[in-house]
Backbone bond lengths (Angstrom), bond angles and torsions (degrees), N, CA, C in turn:
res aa  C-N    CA-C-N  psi(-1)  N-CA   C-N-CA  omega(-1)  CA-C   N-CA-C  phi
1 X - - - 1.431 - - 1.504 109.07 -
2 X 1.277 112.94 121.16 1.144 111.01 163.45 1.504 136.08 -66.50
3 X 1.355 136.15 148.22 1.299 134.78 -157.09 1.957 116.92 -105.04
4 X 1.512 100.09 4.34 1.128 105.98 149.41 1.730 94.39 -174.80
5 X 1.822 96.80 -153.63 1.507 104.61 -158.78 1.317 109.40 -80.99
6 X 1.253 130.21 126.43 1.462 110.18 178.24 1.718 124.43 -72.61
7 X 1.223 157.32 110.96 1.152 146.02 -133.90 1.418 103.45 -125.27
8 X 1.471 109.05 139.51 1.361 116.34 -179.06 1.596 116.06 -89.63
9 X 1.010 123.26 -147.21 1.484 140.28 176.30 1.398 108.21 -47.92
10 X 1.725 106.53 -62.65 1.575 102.45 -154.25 1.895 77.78 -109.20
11 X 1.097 134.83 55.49 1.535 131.70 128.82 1.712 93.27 96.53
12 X 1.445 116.37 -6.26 1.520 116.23 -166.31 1.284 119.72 -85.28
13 X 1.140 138.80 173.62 1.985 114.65 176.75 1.795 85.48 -94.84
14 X 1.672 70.16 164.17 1.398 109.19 -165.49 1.070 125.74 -58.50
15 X 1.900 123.06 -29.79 1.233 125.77 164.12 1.561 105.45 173.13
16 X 1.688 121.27 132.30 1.635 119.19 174.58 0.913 116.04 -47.06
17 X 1.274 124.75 -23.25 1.760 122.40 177.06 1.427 110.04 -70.64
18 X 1.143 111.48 -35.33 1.798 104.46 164.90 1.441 122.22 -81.77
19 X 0.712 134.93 -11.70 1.434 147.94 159.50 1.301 113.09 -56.13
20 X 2.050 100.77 -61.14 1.759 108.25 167.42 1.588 123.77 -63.01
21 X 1.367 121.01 -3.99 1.383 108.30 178.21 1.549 109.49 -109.81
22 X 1.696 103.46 -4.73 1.194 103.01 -170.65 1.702 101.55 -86.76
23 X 1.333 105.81 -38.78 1.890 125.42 159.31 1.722 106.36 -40.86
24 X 1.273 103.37 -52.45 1.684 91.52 176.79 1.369 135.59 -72.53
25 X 1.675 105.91 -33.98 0.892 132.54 159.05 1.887 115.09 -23.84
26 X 1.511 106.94 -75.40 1.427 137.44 166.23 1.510 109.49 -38.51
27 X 1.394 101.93 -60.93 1.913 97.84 172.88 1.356 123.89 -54.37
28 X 1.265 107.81 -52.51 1.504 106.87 158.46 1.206 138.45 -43.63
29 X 1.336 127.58 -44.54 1.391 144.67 154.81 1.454 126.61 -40.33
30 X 1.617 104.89 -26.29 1.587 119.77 -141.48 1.667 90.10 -114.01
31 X 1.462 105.77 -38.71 1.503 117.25 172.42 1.412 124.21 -72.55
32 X 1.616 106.86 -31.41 1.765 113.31 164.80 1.829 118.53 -47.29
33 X 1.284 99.10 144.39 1.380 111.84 -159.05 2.036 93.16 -61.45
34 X 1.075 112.47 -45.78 1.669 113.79 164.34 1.398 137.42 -22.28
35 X 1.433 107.65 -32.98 1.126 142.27 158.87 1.431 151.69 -138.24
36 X 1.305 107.74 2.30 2.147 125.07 141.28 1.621 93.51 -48.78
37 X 1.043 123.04 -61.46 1.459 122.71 -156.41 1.570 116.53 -71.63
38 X 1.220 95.62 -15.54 1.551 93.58 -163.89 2.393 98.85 -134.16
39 X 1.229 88.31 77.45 1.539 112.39 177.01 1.637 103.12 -43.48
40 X 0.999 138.64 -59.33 1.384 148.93 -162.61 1.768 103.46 -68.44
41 X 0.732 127.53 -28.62 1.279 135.48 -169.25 1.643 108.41 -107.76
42 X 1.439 109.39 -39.32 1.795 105.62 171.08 1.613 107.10 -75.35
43 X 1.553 116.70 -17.78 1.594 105.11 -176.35 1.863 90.90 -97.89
44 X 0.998 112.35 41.51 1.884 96.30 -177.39 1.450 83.67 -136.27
45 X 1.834 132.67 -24.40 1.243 131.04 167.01 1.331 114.83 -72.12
46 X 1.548 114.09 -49.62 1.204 141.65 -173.80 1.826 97.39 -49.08
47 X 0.975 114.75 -64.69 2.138 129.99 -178.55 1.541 95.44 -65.77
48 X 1.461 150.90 -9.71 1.579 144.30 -169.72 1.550 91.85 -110.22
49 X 1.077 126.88 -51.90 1.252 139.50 179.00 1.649 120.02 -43.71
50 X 1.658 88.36 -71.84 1.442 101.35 151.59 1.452 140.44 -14.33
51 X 1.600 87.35 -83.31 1.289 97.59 -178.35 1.988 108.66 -55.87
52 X 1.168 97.24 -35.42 2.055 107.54 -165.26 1.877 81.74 -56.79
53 X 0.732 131.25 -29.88 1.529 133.17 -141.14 1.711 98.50 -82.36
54 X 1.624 83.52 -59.87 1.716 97.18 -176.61 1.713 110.37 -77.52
55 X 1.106 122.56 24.50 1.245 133.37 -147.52 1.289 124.47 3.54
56 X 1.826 99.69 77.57 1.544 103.75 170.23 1.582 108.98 -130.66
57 X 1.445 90.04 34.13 2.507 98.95 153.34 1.084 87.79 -1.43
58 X 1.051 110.26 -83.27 1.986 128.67 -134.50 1.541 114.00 -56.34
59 X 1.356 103.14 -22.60 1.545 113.62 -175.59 1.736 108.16 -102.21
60 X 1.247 115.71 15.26 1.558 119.33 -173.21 2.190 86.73 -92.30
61 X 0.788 79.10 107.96 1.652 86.82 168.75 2.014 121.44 -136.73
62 X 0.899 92.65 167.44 2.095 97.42 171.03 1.560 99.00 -61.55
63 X 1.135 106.29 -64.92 1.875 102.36 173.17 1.391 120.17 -22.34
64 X 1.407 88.51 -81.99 1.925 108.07 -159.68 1.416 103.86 -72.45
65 X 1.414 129.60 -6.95 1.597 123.02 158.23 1.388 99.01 -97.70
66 X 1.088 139.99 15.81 1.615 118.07 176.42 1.957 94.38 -105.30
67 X 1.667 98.17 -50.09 1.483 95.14 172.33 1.787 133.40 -68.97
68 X 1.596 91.00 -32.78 1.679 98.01 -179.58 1.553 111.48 -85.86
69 X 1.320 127.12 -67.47 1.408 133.35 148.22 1.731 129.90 -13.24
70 X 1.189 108.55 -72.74 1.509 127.59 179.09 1.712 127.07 -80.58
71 X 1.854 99.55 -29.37 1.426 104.96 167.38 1.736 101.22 74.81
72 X 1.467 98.35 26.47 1.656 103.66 158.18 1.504 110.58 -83.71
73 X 1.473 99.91 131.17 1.946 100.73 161.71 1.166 117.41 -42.06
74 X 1.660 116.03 166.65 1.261 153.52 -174.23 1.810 86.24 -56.68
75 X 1.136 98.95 -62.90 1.413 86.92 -165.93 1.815 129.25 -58.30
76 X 1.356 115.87 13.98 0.914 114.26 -145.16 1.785 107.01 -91.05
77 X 1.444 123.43 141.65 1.754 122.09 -152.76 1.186 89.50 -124.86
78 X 1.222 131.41 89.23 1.832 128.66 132.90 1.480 110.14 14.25
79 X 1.296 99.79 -67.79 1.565 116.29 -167.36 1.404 108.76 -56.64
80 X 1.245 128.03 -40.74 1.330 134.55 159.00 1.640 141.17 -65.12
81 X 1.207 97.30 -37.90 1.607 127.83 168.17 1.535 127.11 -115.89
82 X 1.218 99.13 112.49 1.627 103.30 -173.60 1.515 113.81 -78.95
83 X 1.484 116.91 -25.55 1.196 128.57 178.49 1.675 106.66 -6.11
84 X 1.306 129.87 -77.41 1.407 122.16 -158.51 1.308 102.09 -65.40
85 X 1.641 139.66 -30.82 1.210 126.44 164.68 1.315 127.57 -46.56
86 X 1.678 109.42 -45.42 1.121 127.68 -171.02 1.656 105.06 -56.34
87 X 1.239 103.70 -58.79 1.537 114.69 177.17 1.112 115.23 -53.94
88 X 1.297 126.75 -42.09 1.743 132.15 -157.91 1.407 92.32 -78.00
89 X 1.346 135.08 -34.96 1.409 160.78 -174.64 2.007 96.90 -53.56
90 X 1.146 103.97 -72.24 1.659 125.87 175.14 1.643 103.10 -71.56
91 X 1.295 140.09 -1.67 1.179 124.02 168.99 1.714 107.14 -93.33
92 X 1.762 101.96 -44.29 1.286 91.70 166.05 1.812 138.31 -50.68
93 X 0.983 90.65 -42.08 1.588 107.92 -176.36 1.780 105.07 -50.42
94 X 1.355 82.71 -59.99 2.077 88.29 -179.41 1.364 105.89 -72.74
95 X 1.040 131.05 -30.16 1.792 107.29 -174.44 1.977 101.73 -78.52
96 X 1.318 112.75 -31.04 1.641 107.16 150.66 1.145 127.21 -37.63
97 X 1.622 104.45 -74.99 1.680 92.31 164.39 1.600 136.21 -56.07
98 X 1.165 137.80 -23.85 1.202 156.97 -147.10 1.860 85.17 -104.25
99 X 1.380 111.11 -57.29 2.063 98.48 174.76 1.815 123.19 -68.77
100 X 1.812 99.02 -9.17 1.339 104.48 -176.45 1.830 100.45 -100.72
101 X 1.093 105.32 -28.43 1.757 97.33 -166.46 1.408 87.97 -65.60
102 X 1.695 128.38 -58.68 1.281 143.38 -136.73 1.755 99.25 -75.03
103 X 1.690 114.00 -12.33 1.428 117.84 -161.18 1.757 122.85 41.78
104 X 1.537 107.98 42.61 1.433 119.30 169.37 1.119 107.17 -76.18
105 X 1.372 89.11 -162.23 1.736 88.99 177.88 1.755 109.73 -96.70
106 X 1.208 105.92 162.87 1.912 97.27 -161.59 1.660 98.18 -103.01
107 X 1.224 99.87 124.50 1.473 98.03 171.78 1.610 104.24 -95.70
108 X 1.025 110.58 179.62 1.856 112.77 -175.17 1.645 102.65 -116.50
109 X 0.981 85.29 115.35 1.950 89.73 -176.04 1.410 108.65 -85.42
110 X 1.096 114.74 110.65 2.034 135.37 -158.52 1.755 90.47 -70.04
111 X 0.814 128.02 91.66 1.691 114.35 147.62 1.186 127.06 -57.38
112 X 1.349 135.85 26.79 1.450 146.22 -170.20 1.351 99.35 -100.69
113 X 1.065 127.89 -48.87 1.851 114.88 -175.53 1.804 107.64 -161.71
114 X 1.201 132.30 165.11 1.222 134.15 -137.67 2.235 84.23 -103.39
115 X 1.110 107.15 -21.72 1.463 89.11 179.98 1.568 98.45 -99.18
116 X 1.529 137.27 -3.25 1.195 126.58 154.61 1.501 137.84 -66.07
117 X 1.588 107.26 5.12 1.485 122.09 -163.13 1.755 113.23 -20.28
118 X 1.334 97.47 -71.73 1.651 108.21 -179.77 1.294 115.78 -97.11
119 X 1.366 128.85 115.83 1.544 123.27 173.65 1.224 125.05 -76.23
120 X 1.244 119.55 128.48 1.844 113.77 178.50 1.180 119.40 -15.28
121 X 1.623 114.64 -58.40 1.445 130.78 -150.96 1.608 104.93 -62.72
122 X 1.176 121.60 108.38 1.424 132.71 -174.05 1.583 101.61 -114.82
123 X 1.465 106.81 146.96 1.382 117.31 -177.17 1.683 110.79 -164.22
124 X 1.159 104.65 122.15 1.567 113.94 -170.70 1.548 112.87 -64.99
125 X 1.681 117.19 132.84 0.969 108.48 162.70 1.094 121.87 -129.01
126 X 1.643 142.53 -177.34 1.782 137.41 -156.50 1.495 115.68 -96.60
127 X 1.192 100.90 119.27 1.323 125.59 -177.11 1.743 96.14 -42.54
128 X 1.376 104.86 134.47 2.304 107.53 163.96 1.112 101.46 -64.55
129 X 1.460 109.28 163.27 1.067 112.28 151.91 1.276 112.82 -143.56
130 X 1.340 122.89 135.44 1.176 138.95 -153.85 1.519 127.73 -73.91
C-alpha cells in the first residue's frame, strides 16, 4: 500500500486503477483472520488508508487517529496516551505477518511515521510449502 497519492504531471493521481488495487489490496488485509479479530486495529488501518485514498496524508496524525479512528474525545493528549503508538506498533507486526503467511509480495512496513505505514519498495518473496 502506498502511503499517499502517487501524482502525475499535472499534480493528479496516477490512475483509478491504482487506487482500485490499492482498495483491494485493504479488503483483503481487513478480511485476514489478523485482523477480522481484532476491530480496533482494522478501523485505525481502515481511517490511514482512507484518508491516503482521499488524499489527506497530511492529516494522518497521533491525534486525528486517536479521535477519528478510536473515538477518543476532544480532549485527548498523545503525550499522555500512547494508545495510537501502541496500536500502530501491532498493526505493523500483522500486516508483516499477513504478506508472509499469504507468500505475497512483502512490502516493508516503515516505522518512521504513522502516514508512512507501507513503503513503496516491494520485493517478492517464496511462497511455503507445506
Amino acid at each position: 500500500m502506498a502511503s499517499g497519492a502517487d501524482a502525475n504531471e499535472d499534480g493528479g493521481r496516477e490512475s483509478e486503477s491504482a487506487w482500485a488495487e490499492e482498495k483491494a489490496e485493504l479488503a483483503a488485509i481487513l478480511a485476514s483472520p489478523k485482523f477480522a479479530r481484532a476491530p480496533a486495529l482494522a478501523r485505525i488501518l481502515s481511517y490511514m488508508c482512507s484518508e491516503c485514498f482521499q488524499g489527506r496524508a497530511d492529516a494522518i496524525k497521533e491525534y486525528n487517529i486517536a479521535v477519528e479512528a478510536l473515538s477518543r474525545g476532544p480532549e485527548f493528549s498523545p503525550a499522555d496516551d500512547s494508545i495510537v503508538r501502541v496500536e500502530i506498533s501491532r498493526i505493523r507486526k500483522r500486516v508483516q505477518q499477513y504478506y508472509a503467511a499469504e507468500g505475497l509480495l512483502h512490502r516493508r512496513v516503515s516505522a518512521a511515521h504513522h502516514r508512512d505505514l507501507f513503503a513503496a519498495e516491494e520485493k517478492p518473496i517464496a511462497r511455503r510449502t507445506a
